[in-house]
C-alpha positions, -999 to 999 in steps of 0.1 A, spaced: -170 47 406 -185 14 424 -166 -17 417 -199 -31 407 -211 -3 385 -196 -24 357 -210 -57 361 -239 -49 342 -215 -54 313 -194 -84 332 -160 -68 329 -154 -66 368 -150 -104 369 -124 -95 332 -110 -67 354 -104 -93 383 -91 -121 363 -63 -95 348 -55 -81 380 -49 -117 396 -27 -133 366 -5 -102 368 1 -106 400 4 -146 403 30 -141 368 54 -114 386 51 -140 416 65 -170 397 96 -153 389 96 -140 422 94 -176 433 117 -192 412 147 -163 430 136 -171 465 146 -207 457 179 -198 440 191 -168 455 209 -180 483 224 -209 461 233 -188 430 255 -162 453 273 -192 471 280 -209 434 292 -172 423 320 -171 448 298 -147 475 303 -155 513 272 -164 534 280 -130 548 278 -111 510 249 -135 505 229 -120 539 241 -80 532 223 -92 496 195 -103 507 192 -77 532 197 -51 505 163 -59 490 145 -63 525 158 -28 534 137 -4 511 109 -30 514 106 -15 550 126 22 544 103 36 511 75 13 521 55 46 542 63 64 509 46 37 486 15 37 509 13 74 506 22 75 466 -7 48 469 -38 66 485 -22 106 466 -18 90 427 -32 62 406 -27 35 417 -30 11 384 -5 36 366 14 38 398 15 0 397 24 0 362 58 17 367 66 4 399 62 -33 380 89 -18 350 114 -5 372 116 -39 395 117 -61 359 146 -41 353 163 -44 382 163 -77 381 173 -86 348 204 -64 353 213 -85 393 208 -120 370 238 -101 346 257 -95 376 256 -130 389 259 -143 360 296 -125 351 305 -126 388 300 -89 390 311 -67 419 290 -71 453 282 -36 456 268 -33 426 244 -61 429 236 -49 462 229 -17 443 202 -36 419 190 -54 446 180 -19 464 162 -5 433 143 -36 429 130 -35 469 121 -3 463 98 -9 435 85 -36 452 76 -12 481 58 8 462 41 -21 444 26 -36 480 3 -12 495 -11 0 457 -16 -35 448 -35 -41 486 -54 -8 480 -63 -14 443 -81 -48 448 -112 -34 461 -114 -12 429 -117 -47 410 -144 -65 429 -169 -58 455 -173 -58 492 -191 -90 495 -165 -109 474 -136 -95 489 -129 -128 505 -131 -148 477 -110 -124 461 -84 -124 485 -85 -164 485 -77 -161 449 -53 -135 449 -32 -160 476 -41 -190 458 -27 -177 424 3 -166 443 7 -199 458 7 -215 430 31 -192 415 55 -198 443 48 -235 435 59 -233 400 86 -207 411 109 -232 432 104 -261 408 116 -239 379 143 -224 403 149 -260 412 156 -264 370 182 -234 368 200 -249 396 202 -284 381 214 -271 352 239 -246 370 222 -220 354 207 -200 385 216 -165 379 191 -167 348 167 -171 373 167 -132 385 163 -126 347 135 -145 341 118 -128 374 127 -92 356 108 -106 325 75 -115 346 75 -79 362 75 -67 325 48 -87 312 27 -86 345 29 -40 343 15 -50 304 -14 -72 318 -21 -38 340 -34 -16 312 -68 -11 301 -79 -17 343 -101 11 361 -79 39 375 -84 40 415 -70 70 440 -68 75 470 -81 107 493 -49 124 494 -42 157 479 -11 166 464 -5 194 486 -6 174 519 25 166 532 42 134 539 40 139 578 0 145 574 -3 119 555 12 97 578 -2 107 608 -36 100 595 -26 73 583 -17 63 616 -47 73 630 -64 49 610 -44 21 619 -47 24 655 -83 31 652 -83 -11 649 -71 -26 678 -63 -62 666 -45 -46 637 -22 -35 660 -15 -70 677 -14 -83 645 18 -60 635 35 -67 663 34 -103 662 42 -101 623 74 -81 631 83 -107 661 81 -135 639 97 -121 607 130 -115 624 131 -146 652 115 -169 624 117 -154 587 145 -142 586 168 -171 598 154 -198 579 157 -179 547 193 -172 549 205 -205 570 175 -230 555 192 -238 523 220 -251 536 206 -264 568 181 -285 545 206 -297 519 225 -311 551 198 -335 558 214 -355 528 190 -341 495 206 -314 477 177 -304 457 148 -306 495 154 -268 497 134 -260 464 112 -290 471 104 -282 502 95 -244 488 70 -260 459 50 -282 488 49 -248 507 29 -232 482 8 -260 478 1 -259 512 -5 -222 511 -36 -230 481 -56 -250 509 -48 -227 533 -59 -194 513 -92 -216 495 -104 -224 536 -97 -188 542 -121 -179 511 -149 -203 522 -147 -190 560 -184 -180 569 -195 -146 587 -192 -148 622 -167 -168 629 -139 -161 648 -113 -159 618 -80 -143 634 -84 -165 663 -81 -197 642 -53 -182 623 -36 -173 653 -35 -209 665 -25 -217 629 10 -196 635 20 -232 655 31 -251 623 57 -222 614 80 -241 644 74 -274 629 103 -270 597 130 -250 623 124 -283 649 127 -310 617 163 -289 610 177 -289 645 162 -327 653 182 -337 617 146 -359 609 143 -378 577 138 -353 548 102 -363 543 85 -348 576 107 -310 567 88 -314 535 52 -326 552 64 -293 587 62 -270 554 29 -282 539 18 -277 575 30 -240 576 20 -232 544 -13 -237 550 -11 -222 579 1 -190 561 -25 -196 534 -52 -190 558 -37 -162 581 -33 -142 546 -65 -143 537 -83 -139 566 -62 -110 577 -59 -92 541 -96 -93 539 -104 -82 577 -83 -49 570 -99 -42 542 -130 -45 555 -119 -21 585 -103 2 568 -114 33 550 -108 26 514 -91 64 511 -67 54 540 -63 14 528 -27 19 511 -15 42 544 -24 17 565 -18 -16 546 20 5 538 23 17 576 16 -24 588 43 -37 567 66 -13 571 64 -22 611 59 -62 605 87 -58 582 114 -33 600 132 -60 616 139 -83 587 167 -70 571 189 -69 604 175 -103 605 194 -113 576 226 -100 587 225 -109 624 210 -146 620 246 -157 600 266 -141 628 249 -152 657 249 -190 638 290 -185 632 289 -172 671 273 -202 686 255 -228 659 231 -226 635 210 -253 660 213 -223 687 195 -198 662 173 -226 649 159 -229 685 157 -193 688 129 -194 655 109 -219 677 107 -200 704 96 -164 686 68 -186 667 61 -196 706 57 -153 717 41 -145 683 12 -166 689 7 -160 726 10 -124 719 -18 -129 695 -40 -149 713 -34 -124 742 -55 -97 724 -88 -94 731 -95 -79 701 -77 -106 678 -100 -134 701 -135 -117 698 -134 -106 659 -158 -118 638 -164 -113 604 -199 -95 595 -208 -86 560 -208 -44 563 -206 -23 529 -177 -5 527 -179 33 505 -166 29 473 -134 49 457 -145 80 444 -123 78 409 
């Protein structure tokens, strides 16, 4: 079935509205943790050490059952596939908030903390691979924009409400409110169009990903892309998030770390609503490339010890930045992409841009007990420096234009 088979009877633009508020409410739970998670281990009695194997345990299966999530995407249905993926992460997450909150054994949050990745592994590439199912080709950018701008203002809301848990030294009840808004976001699911991939269920895993792969270096600036994402999530990402929250509340503002996070997503709604209005032919990756500047602007207000005020404005910066480079890359892959092969490929590019994250989290607190968190800090600068020459290296990534071609629809 078209996407637009249905607009006779207007329910894509119902179909799209559900599709987005599930996603934006799972989001502001997911927002509220980022803000709190680091804090509400330290507050429990868990090292910085226990807090980065924690964190890591959640990045882990975000890159390890990631290829199986893009393959589960394109072989079953992907809204009932999305459905379940949605219940089993609210649950995991409710029961990690009950851990924290009685102080529970490390392992065993770092147990919850795997199941929940994984969920949200599968979750990704279905959720990437779905969206053309709810609107059509020509408004896939403006869907896109909207998909990142009611994430961004999710992750807005998240940090100020995480900012509220913490303030009233109740952060562990964070992670259960985030279980609660996978629950209700899987509910907001049913009723939408069923979508699936080209995949039969006798092909095998190592078929399906070497097609997969296929596709995916079939585009040339995809490939750039990856490798500068995965540069940049272990050099940049991945330090800040475990050394940020204390870094920033060393500037002299205990609560700049969840502020900070709210102006982010701020920034990242201007950033993803210029993405949305971008017109055809114009060279979109190579203005997001420049964009990936500003993520070195909040790791150089940390090591220069500024005034709390310009890390809040360097984080605006990079979240519009991010806004922008989500949209406009989002929307260029699924553009490129054969819709059959869209969760593959979207799964097989995270799973790469992602691999080095979770060592990330574990080396970044060594290295920053082995010679300075400053030393590490410097480091993030100079990966955002490679990530963006390596970018605007690529031929591909500098000629790229958007041009409005129909892409087949999902046969359902």
């Amino acid at each position: 079935m078209k996407p637009c088979e249905a607009s006779d009877k207007g329910t894509p633009r119902t179909y799209r509205r559900r599709f987005l508020t599930s996603s934006a409410i799972s989001i502001i739970g997911d927002g509220a943790t980022l803000a709190v998670m680091a804090l509400a281990t330290s507050i429990a009695g868990y090292t910085i050490v226990e807090t980065g194997w924690i964190l890591a345990a959640s990045a882990v299966p975000k890159c390890a059952v990631l290829l199986w999530g893009g393959i589960a995407g394109d072989r079953y249905e992907r809204r009932t596939l999305l459905i379940l993926a949605y219940l089993l992460a609210g649950l995991a997450q409710i029961i990690s908030g009950a851990i924290l909150l009685f102080q529970g054994p490390t392992l065993l949050l770092i147990l919850t903390q795997v199941i929940f990745g994984s969920a949200v592994a599968v979750s990704r590439p279905a959720s990437t691979a779905y969206l053309p199912s709810v609107t059509t080709t020509e408004e896939l950018a403006s869907a896109n924009s909207a998909l990142t701008t009611a994430s961004s203002v999710a992750s807005t809301v998240g940090p100020l409400i995480g900012a509220v848990f913490v303030m009233l030294e109740i952060a562990p009840w964070a992670l259960v409110a985030d279980g609660i808004s996978f629950i209700v976001a899987s509910a907001l699911l049913s009723g939408l169009p069923a979508s699936r991939g080209t995949i039969s269920k006798s092909t095998s895993t190592w078929a399906a990903v070497r097609s997969g792969s296929k596709d995916l270096l079939a585009v040339p600036w995809l490939v750039s892309e990856m490798c500068a994402s995965a540069i940049l999530l272990f050099m940049v990402t991945g330090p800040f998030l475990v050394l940020g929250p204390a870094a920033a509340a060393a500037l002299g503002t205990p609560s700049l770390w969840p502020i900070a996070l709210a102006v982010f997503g701020i920034g990242q709604i201007m950033g993803a609503l210029l993405g949305g209005r971008v017109r055809h032919e114009a060279p979109v990756l190579k203005w997001a490339s420049y964009g990936v500047a500003a993520l070195a602007l909040p790791p150089i207000c940390l090591i220069m010890q500024w005034h709390p005020a310009w890390f809040v404005v360097a984080e605006a910066a990079t979240g519009v930045a991010l806004g922008f480079y989500t949209v406009t890359v989002t929307t260029a892959m699924q553009r490129a992409v054969v819709p059959g092969s869209l969760a593959r490929v979207a799964s097989l590019n995270a799973f790469i841009s992602f691999s080095l994250l979770p060592a990330s989290f574990i080396i970044a607190p060594l290295v920053a007990s082995a010679v300075g968190v400053t030393a590490v800090f410097v480091g993030s600068v100079v990966g955002t420096v490679i990530t963006m020459l390596l970018l605007l290296l690529s031929p591909s990534v500098r000629r790229y234009r958007w041009r409005p071609t129909e892409i087949p629809a999902l046969k359902v």
